[in-house]
Biotite code that builds the C-alpha atoms (Angstrom):
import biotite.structure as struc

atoms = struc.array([
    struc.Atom([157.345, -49.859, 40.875], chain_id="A", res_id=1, res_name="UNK", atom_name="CA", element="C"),
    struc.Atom([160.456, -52.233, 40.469], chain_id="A", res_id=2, res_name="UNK", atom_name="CA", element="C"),
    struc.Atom([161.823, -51.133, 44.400], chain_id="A", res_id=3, res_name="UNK", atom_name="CA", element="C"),
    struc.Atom([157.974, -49.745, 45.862], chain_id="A", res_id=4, res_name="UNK", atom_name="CA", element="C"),
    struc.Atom([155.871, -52.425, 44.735], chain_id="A", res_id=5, res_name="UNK", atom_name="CA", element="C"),
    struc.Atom([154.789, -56.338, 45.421], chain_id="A", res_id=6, res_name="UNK", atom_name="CA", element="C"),
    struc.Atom([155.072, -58.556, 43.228], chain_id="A", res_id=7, res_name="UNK", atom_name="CA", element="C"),
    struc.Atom([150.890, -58.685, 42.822], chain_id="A", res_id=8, res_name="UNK", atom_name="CA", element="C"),
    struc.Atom([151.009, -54.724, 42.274], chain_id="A", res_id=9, res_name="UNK", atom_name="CA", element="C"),
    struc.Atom([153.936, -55.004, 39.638], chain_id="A", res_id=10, res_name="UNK", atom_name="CA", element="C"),
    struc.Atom([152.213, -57.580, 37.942], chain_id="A", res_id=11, res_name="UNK", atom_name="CA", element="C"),
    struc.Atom([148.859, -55.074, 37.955], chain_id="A", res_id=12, res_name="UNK", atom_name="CA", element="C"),
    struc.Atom([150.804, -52.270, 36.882], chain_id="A", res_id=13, res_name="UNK", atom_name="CA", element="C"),
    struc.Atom([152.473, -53.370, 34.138], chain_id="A", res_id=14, res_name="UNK", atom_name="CA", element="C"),
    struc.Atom([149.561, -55.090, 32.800], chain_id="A", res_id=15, res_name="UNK", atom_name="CA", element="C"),
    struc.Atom([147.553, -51.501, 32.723], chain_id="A", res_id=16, res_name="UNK", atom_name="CA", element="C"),
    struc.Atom([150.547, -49.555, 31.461], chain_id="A", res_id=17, res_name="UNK", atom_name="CA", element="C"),
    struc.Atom([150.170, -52.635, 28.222], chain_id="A", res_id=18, res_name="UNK", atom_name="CA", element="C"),
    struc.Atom([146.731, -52.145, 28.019], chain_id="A", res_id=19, res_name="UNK", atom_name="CA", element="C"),
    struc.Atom([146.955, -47.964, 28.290], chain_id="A", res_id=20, res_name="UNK", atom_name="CA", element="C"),
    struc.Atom([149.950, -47.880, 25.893], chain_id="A", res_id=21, res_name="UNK", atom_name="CA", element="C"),
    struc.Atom([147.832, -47.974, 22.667], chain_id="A", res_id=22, res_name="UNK", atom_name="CA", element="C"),
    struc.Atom([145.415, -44.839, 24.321], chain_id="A", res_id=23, res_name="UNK", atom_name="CA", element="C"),
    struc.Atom([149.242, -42.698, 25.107], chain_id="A", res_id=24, res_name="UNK", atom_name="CA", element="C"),
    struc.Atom([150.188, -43.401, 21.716], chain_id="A", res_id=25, res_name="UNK", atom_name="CA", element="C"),
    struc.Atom([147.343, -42.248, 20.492], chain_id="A", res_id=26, res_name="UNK", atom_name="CA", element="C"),
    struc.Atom([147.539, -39.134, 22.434], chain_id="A", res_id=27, res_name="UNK", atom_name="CA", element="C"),
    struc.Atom([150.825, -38.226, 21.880], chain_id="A", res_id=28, res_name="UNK", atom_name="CA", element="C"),
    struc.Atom([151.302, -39.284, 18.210], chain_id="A", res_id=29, res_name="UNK", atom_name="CA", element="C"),
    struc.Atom([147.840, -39.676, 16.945], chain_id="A", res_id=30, res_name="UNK", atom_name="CA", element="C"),
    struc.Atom([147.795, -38.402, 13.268], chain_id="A", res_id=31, res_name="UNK", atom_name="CA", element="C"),
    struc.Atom([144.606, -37.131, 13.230], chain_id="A", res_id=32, res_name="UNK", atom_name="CA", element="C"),
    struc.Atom([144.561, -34.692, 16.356], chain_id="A", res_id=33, res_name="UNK", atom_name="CA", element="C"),
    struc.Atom([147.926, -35.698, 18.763], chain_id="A", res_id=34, res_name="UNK", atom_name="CA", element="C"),
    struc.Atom([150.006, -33.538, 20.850], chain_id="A", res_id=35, res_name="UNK", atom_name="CA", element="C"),
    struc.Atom([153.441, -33.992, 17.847], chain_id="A", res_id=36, res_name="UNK", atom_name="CA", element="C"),
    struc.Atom([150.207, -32.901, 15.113], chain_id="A", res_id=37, res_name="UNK", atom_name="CA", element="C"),
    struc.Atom([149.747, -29.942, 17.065], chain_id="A", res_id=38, res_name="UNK", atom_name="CA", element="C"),
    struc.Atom([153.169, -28.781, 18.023], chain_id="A", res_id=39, res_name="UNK", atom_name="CA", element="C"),
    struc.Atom([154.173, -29.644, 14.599], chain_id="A", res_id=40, res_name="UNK", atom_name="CA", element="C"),
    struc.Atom([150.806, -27.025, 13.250], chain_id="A", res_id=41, res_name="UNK", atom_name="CA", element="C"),
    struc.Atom([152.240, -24.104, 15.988], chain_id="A", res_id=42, res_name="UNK", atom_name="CA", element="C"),
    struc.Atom([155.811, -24.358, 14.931], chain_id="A", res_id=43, res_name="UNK", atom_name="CA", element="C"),
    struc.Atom([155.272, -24.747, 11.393], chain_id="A", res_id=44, res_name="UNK", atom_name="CA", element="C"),
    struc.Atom([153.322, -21.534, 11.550], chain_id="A", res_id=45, res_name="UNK", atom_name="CA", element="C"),
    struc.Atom([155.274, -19.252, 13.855], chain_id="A", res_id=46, res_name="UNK", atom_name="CA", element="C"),
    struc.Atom([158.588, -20.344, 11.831], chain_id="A", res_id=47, res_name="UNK", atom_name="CA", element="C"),
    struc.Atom([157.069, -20.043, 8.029], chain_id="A", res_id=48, res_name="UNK", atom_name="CA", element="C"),
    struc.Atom([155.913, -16.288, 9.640], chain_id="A", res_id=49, res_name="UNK", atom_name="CA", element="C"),
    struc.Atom([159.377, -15.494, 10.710], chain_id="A", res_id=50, res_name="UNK", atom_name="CA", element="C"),
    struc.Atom([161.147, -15.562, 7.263], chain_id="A", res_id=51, res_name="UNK", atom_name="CA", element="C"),
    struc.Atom([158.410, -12.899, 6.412], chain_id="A", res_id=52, res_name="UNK", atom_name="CA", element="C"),
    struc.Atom([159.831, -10.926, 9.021], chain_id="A", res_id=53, res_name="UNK", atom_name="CA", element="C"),
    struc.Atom([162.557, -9.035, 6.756], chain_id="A", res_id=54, res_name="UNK", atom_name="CA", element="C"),
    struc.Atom([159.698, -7.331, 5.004], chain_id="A", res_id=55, res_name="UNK", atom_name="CA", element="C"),
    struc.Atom([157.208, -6.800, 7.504], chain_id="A", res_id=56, res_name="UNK", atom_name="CA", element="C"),
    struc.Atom([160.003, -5.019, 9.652], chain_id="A", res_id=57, res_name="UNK", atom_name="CA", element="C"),
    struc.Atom([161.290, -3.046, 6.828], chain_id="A", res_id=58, res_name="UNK", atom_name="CA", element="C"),
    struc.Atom([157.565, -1.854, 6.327], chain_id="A", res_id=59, res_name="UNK", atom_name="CA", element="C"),
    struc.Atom([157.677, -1.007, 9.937], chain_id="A", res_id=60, res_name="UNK", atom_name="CA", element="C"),
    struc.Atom([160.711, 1.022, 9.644], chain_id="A", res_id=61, res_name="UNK", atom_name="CA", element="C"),
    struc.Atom([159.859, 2.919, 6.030], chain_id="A", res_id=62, res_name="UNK", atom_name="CA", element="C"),
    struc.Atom([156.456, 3.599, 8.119], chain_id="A", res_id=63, res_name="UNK", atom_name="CA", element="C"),
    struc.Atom([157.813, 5.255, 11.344], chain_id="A", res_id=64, res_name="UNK", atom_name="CA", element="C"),
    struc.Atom([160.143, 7.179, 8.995], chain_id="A", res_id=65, res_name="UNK", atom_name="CA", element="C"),
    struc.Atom([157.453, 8.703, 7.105], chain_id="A", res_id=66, res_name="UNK", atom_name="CA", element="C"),
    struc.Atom([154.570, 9.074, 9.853], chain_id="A", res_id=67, res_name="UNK", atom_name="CA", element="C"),
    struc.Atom([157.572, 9.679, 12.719], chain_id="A", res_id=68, res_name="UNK", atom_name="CA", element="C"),
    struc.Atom([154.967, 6.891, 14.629], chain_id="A", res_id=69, res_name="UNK", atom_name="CA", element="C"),
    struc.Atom([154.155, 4.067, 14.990], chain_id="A", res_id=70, res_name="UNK", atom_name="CA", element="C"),
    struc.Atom([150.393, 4.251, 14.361], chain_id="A", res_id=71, res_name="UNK", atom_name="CA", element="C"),
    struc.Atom([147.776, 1.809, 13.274], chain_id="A", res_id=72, res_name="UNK", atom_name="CA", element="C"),
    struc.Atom([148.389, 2.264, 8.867], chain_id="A", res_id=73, res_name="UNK", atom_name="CA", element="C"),
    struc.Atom([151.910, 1.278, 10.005], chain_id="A", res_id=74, res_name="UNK", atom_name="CA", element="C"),
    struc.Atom([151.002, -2.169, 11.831], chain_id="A", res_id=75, res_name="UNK", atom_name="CA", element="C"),
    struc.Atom([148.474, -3.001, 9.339], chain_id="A", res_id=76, res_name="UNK", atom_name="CA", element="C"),
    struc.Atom([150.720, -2.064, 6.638], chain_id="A", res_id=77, res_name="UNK", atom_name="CA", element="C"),
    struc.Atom([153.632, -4.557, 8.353], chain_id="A", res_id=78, res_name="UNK", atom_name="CA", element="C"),
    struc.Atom([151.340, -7.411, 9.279], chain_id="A", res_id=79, res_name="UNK", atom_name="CA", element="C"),
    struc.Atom([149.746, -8.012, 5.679], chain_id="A", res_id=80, res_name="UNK", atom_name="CA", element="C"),
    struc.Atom([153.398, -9.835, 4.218], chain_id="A", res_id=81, res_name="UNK", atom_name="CA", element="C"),
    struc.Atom([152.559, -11.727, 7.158], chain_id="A", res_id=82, res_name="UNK", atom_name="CA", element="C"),
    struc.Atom([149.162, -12.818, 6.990], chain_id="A", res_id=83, res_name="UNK", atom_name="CA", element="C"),
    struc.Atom([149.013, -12.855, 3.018], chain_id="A", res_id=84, res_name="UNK", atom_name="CA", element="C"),
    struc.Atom([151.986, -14.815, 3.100], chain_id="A", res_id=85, res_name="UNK", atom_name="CA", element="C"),
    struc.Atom([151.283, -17.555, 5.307], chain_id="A", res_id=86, res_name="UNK", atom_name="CA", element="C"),
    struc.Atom([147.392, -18.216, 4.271], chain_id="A", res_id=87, res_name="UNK", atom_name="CA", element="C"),
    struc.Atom([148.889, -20.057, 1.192], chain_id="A", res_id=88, res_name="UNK", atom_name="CA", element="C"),
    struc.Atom([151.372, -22.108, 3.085], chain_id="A", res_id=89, res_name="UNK", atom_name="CA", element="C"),
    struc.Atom([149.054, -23.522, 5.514], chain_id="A", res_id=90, res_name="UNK", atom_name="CA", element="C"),
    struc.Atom([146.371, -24.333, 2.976], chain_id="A", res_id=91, res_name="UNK", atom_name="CA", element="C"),
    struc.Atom([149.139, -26.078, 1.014], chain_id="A", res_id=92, res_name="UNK", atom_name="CA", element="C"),
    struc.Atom([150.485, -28.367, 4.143], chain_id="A", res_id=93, res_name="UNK", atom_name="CA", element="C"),
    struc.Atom([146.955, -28.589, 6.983], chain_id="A", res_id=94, res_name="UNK", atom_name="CA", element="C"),
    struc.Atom([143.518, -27.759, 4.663], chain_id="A", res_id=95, res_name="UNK", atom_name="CA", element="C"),
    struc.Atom([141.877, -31.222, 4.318], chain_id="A", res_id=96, res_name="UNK", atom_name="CA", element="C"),
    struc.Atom([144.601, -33.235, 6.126], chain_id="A", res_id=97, res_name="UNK", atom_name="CA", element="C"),
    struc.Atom([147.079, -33.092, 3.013], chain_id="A", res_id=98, res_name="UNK", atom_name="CA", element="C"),
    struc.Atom([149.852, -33.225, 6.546], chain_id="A", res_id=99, res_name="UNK", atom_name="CA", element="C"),
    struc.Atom([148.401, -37.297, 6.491], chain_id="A", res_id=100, res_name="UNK", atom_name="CA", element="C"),
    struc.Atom([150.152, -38.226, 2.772], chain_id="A", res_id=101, res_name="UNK", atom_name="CA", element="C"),
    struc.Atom([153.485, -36.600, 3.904], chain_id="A", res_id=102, res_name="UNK", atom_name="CA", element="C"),
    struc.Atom([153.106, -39.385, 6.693], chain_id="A", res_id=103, res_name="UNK", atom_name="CA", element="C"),
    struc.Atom([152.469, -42.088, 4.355], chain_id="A", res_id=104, res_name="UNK", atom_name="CA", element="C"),
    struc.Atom([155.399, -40.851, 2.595], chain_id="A", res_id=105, res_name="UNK", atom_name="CA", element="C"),
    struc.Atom([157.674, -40.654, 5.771], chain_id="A", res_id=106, res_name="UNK", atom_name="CA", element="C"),
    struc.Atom([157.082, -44.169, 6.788], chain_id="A", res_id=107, res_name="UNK", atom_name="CA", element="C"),
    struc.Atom([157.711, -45.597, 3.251], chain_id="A", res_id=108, res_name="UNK", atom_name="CA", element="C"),
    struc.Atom([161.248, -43.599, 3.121], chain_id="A", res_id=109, res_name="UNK", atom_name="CA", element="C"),
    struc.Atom([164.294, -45.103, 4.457], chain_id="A", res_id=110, res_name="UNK", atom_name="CA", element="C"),
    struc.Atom([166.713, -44.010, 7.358], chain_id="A", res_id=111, res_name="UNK", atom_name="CA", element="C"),
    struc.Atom([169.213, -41.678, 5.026], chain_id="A", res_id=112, res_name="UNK", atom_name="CA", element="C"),
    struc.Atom([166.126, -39.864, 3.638], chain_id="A", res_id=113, res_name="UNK", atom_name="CA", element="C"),
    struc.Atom([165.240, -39.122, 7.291], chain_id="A", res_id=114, res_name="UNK", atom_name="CA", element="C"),
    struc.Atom([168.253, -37.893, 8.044], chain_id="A", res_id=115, res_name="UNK", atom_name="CA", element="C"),
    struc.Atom([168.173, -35.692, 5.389], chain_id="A", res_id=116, res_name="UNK", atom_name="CA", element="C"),
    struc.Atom([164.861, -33.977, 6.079], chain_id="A", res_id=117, res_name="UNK", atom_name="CA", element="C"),
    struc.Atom([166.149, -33.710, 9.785], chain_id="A", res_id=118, res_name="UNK", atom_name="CA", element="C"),
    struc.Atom([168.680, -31.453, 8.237], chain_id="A", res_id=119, res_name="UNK", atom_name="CA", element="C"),
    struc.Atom([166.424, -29.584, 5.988], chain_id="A", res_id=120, res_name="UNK", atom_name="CA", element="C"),
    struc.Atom([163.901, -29.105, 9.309], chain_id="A", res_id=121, res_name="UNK", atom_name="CA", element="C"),
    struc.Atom([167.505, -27.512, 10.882], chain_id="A", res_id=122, res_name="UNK", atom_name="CA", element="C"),
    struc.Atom([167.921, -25.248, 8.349], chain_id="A", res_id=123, res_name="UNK", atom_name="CA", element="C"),
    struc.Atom([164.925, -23.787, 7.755], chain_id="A", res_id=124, res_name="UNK", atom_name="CA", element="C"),
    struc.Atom([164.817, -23.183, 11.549], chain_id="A", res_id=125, res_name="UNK", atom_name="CA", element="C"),
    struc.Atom([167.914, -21.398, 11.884], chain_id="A", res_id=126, res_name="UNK", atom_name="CA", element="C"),
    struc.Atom([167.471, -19.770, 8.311], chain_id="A", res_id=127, res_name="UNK", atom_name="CA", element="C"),
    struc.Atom([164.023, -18.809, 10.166], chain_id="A", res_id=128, res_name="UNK", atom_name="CA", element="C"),
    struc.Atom([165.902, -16.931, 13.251], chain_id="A", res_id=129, res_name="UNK", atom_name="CA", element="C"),
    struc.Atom([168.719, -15.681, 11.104], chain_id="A", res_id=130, res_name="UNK", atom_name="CA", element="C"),
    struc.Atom([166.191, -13.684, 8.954], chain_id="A", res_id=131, res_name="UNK", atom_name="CA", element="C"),
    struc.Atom([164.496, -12.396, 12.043], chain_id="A", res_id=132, res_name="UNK", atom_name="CA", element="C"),
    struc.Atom([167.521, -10.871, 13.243], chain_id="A", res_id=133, res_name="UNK", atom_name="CA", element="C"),
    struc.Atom([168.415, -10.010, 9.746], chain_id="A", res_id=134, res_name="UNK", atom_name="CA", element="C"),
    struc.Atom([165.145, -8.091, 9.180], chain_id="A", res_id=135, res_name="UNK", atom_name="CA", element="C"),
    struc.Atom([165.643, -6.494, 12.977], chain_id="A", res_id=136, res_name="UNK", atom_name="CA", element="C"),
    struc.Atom([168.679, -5.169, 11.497], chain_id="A", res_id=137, res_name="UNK", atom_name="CA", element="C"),
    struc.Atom([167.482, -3.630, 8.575], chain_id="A", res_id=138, res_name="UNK", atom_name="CA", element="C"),
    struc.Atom([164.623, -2.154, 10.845], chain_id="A", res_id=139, res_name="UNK", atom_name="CA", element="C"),
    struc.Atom([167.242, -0.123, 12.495], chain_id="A", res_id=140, res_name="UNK", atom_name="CA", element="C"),
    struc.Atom([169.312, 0.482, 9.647], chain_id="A", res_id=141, res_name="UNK", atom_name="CA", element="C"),
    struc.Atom([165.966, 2.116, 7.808], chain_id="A", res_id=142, res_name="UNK", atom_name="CA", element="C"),
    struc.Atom([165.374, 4.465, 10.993], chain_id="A", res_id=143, res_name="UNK", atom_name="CA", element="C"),
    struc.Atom([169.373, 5.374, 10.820], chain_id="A", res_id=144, res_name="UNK", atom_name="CA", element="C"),
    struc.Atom([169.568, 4.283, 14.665], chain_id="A", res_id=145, res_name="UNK", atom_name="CA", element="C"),
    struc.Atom([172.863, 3.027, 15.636], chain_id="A", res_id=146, res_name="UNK", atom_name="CA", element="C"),
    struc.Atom([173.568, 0.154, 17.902], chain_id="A", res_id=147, res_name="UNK", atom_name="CA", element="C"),
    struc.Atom([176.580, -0.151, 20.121], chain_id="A", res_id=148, res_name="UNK", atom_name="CA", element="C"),
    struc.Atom([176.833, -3.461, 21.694], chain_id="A", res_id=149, res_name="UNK", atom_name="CA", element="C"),
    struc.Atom([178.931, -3.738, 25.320], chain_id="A", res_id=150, res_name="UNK", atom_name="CA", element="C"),
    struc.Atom([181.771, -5.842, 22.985], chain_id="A", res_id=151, res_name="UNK", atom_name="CA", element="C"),
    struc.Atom([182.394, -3.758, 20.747], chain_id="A", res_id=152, res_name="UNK", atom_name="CA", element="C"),
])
């Protein structure tokens, strides 16, 4: 608009982009149903589910070892950490919109107790991914099945 427009159609656009702003904030950070609310739910979820991994893949393993399959007792069996695991998590952080006093609480907090959640929020995604890898490890340490990597 700066370079493409007249000075009549700058004037116009700017005026709806003020006007709109309000509806995009909304939309984006809306507490009650934006798009950060949302991607904050999914991520929460698939990274709280990941640190369960370690057991639900040493399940896995113990259960191929002993039925020498991988049949449906063995993916039940693996997914129940899982799913009895997480249920009490997200009733702690999303049932009745408890997610909208940790808000309240953010915007009260100053910039050094930002930074340090930021850094917590780091950790427990890596910690997430390391125990993933960790618990892939064990998987094929339980089956006895050795892994030669092209460095090595």
């Amino acid at each position: 608009p700066k370079f493409l427009f007249t000075k009549n159609m700058k004037k116009r656009y700017y005026d709806n982009m003020r006007k709109s702003q309000p509806q995009l904030d909304d939309l984006f950070y809306g507490k009650k149903s934006g798009f950060s609310i949302g991607l904050a739910h999914h991520n929460f979820g698939a990274f709280y589910s990941i640190y369960f991994c370690i057991l639900s893949e040493s399940i896995a393993a113990i259960g191929i070892k002993i039925f020498d399959d991988l049949n449906l007792i063995v993916i039940i069996s693996c997914l129940m950490p899982l799913v009895l695991c997480y249920i009490p998590a997200y009733k702690a952080v999303f049932s009745k919109d408890k997610y909208l006093q940790y808000f309240k609480q953010f915007e009260k907090e100053d910039e050094h107790w930002h930074k340090k959640w930021k850094r917590r929020t780091i950790a427990f995604i890596l910690g997430a991914i390391a125990s993933f890898f960790l618990g892939l490890g064990l998987f094929f340490a339980i089956l006895g099945v050795k892994i030669k990597f092209p460095w090595m």
